[in-house]
N, C-alpha and C positions, 0 to 999 in steps of 0.2 A: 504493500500500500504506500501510495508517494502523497501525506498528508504531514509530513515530517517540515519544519521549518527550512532546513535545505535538502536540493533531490535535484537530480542530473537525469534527462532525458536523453538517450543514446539510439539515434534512428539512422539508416543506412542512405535517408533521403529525408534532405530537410529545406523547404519551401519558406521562406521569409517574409517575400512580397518586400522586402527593402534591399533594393530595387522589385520593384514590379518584374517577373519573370526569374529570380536569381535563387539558384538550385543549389545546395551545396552535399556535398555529398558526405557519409561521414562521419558526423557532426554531432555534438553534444551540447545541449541548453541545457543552461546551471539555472536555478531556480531558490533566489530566497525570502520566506514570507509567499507575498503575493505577487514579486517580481521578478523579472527576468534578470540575473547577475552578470551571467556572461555567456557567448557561444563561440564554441571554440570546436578543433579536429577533434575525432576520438582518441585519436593517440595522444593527447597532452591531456586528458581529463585526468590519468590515475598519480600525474605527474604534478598538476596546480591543485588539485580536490583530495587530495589521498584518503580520507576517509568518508568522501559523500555515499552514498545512498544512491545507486545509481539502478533505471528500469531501462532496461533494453526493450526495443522495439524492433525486432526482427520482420522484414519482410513490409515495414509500414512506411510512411509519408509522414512525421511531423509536419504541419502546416497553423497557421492562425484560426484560432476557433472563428466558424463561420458566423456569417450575422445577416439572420432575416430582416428586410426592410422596410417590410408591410404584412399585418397579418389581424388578423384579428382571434385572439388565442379561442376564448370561451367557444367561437363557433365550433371548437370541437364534436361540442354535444349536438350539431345542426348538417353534419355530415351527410350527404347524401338526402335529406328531408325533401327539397324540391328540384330534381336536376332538367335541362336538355330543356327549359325555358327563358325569354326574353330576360334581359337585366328588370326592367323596372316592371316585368310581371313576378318574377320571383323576389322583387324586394317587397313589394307594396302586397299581394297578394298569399306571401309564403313567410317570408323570412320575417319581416317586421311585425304579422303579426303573431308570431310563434315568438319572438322577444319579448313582446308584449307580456303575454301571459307566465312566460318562465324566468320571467330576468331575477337575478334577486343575489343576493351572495351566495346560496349552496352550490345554486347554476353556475355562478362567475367560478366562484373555487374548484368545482369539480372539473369545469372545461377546463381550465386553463392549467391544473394537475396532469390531466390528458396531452393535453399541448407541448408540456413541458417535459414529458416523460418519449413522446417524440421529437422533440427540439432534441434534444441528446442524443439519442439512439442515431440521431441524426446529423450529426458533428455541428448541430448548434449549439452556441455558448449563448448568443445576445440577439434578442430579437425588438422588434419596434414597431408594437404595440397599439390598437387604435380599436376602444370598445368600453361599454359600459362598466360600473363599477370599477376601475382599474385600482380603488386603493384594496380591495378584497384581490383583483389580480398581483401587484405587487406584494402582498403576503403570500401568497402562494409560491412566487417568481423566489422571492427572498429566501423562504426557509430549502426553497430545489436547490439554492448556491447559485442561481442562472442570475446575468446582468440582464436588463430589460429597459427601454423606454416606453414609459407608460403615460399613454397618451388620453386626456381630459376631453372627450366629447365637448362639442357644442353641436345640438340641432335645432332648429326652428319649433318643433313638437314637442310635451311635454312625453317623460318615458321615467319608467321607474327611477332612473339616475337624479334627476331634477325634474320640476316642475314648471318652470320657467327660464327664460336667458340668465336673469340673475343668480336660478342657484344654479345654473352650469356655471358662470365663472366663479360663485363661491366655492363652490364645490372643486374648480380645480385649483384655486390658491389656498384650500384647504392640502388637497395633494401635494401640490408643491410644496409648503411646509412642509410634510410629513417626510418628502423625500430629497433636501435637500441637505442632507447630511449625509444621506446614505451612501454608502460605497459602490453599491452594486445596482439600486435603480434609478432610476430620473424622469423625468414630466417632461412633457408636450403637450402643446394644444392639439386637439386633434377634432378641427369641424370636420362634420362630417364630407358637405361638397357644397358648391358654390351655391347649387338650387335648392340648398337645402339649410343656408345661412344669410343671414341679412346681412347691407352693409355694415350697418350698426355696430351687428354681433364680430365681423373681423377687423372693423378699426379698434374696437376695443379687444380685440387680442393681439392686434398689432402694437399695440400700446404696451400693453402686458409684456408681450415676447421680445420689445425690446427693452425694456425696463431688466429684466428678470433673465436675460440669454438663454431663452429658449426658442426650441424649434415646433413651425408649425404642419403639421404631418395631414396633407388632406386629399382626398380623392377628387382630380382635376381631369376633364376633357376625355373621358371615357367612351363615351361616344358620339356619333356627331348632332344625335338630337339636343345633344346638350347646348350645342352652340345655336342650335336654331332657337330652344326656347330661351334661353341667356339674351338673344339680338331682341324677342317679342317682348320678353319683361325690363330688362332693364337696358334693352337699346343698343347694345354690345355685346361681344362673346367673351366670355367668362373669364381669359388669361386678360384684354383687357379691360373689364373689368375689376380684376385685381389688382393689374398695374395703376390705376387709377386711385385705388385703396391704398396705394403702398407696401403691397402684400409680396413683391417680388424681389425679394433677396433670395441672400446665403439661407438666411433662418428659414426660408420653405422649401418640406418636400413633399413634392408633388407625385402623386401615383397615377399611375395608367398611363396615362397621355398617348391616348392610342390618336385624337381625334387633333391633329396640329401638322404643320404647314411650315414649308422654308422659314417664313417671318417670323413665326414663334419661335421657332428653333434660335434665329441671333436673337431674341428677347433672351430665351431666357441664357444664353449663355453670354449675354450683357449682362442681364442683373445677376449671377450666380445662382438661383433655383438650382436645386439639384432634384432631380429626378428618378424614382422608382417605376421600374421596370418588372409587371407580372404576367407571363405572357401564357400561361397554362389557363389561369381565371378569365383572360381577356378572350384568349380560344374556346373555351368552353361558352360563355356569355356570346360569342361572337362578336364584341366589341370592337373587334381593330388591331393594329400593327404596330408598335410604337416604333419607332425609325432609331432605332440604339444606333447603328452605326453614323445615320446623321448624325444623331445628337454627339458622339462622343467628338468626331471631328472637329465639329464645332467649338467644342473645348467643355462641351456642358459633362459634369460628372453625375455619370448612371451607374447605379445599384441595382438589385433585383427584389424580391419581394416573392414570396407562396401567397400572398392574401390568404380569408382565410379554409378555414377546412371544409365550410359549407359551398361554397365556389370553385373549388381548386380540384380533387377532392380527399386533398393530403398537404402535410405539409413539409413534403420533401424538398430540401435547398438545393442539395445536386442535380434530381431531376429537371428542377425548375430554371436550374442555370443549362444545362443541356440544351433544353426545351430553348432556351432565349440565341443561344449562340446560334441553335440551328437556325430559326425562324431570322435572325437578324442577318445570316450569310442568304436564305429566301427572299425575302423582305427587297436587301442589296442588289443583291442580283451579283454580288461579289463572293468568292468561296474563300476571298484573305479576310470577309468581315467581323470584327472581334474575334479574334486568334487566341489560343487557350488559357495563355499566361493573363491578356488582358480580361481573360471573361472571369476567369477566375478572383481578378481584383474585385468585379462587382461584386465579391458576395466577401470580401475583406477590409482590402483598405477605402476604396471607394463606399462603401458604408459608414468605415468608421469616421471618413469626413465628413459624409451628409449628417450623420447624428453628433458633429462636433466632438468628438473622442478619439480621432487619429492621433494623439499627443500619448493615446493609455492603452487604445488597441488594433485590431487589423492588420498586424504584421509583430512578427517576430523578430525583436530587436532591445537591447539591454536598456533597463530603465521604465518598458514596458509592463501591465500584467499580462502576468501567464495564464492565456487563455490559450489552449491549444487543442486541436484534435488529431490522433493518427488514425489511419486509414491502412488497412492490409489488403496488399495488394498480389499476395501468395493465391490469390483464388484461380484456378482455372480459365476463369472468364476474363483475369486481366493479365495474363500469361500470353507473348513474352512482356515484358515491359522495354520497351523501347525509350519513349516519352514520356516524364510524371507527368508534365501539364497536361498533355492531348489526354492522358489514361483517365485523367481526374473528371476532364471536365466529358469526355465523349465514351468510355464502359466501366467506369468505378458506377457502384450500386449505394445507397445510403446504406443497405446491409452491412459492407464492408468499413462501417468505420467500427473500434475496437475501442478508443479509449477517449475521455473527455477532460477536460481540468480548466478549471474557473478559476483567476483571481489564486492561482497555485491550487487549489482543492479539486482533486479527483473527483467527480462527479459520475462518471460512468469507467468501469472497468473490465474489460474485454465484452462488452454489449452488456453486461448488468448497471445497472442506476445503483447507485450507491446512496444515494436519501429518496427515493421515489419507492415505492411498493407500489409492483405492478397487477399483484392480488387485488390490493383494495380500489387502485384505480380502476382494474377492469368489472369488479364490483358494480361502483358506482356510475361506471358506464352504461350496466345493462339495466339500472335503476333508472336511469334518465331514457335509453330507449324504450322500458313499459310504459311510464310516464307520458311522454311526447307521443310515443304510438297507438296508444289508451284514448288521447286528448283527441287523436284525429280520423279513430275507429268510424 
């Protein structure tokens, strides 16, 4: 067990992402506390450390724990409930009112138990967060060992969470306090989409968000009807209408953006928006294409995202990055479009900028936390190994990752959770399926 104040990680391939692509081969990460000490060859380890504590990794990939950048955890429990239907038939018709009636903290705790118990198993350390309840989520997030940003609804409708705009923003500077000391989780705003927020409600968390350095996490230009009802109601299409709020910096990210155009593309890599990228939710909804390879040229920095479990219909990150690489070399009409090393970034360093913690995580580098996962790549299916980057991002499986550590704490050990019980989680899952399937008999 590597819960020891110092512990030396010794992998035969080890992925930094500082530089973006840079492979070393080797290699041994010292680890003390919750940081990274130093990375060095194997062969000087028994020579500077003589008495560390060292776990070999045989056959595996150290790499930077991954990090989802949209998702919505609880939806676990809403898996599969309404699929192979329009977006705003299965939100208004399915989803939202099945929220309705089940929202509450047992709901929020159990899904996101669920979530979190696949975020690991999944070589996620850190995920970002956008759902009701989120201080009942961040108790949950906190006691798994998982970092999380945990993102404060605003909606137009009143919903278990709040009853009005004002106790949504009380409600999230209630959160904020709670989490602004903590090590491992952090706040966002998190409206939900432009048509579904007044001006009102985002100058005053534009207000907020810069006051207080935070980021604002929201679902933008998903599909094109949205631009059309944006022009009928408020006379323009919803990026500019934000622009106009002052809503388009570094501090927003933006999801989908299936529905945009050369011009928005130099917007937002004018004002810095950064952008998530879900493109399994966006395929299944039939929503659209988002142009990752525009945007990245352009200089704008893209992540990726599973959105969540009710949309998707998992919250696989490897898949999900697959899935995007492919669709953006389609999309391009290019087979050099987003190359392994850089698609891989999306789901590391380029996240850990968009959620402003590239200074803590997203790459492996001393001074750093040690968030990291390995990945065994002895299986059959990824034999022979030629190229980590191409194996990682084009036949490694989520199956294949083995081991997890948060912040230095072991979290998952050769595919077992180490604070997660998967008995009682899979318990409470088949409790919430009589429930919900009971309700809809």
């Amino acid at each position: 067990m590597t819960t020891a104040d110092s512990f030396a990680l010794l992998a035969p391939w080890l992925i930094t992402m500082a530089p973006v692509g840079e492979l070393r081969r080797d290699h041994a990460v010292v680890v003390r506390g919750e940081r990274i000490e130093a990375i060095l060859p194997a062969h000087e380890l028994a020579t500077r450390y003589p008495a560390i504590a060292t776990l070999n990794l045989p056959d595996q990939v150290l790499l930077p724990g991954l990090i989802n950048m949209h998702t919505h955890s609880a939806m676990t429990l809403l898996r599969g409930l309404a699929d192979d239907l329009p977006l705003m038939t299965w939100l208004h018709e399915h989803i939202w009112p099945a929220e309705q009636r089940w929202m509450g903290h047992e709901y929020v705790s159990d899904g996101v138990r669920l979530a979190c118990l696949e975020y690991l198993r999944g070589g996620i350390t850190c995920f970002n967060d956008s759902y009701f309840f989120p201080d009942v989520a961040a108790e949950v997030t906190r006691a798994a060992g998982m970092r999380a940003v945990m993102g404060a609804p605003v909606i137009n409708f009143p919903t278990p969470w709040a009853a009005d705009m004002d106790g949504y923003f009380s409600r999230a500077m209630e959160l904020h306090e709670q989490c602004r000391n903590d090590a491992l989780i952090e706040m966002s705003f998190a409206p939900h989409a432009p048509y579904s927020v007044s001006d009102a409600a985002f100058v005053r968390m534009r207000d907020l968000a810069a006051q207080h350095d935070l980021r604002i996490h929201l679902h933008l230009l998903e599909t094109a009807g949205e631009i059309a009802d944006s022009v009928g109601e408020f006379g323009m299409p919803p990026l500019q209408r934000l622009q106009q709020l002052g809503l388009l910096n570094e501090q927003l990210i933006a999801v989908h953006m299936t529905a945009i155009n050369d011009a928005d593309i130099e917007l937002l890599a004018e004002t810095g928006v950064h952008v998530v990228h879900c493109p399994e939710s966006n395929l299944k909804l039939a929503s659209g294409f988002c142009p990752v390879w525009k945007l990245q040229q352009a200089g704008v920095n893209v992540a990726v995202g599973t959105d969540g479990a009710a949309s998707n219909n998992d919250l696989d990150l490897l898949g999900e990055l697959r899935t995007a690489t492919l669709l953006a070399k389609g999309v391009s009409g290019d087979p050099q479009a987003v190359p392994a090393a850089s698609a891989l970034a999306m789901i590391t360093i380029n996240a850990a900028q968009a959620l402003n913690m590239a200074d803590r995580i997203g790459s492996i580098e001393p001074g750093k936390q040690a968030d990291f996962c390995s990945i065994d790549l002895s299986d059959p299916d990824t034999q022979p190994v030629h190229e980590i980057f191409s194996h990682l991002v084009y036949a490694t499986s989520r199956q294949q990752v083995r081991n997890v550590w948060v912040a230095g704490q072991q979290l998952l050990r050769d595919r077992q959770p180490l604070r997660l019980d998967i008995d009682q989680i899979n318990q409470a899952s088949s409790k919430w399926q009589q429930r919900i399937g009971a309700a809809r008999a």
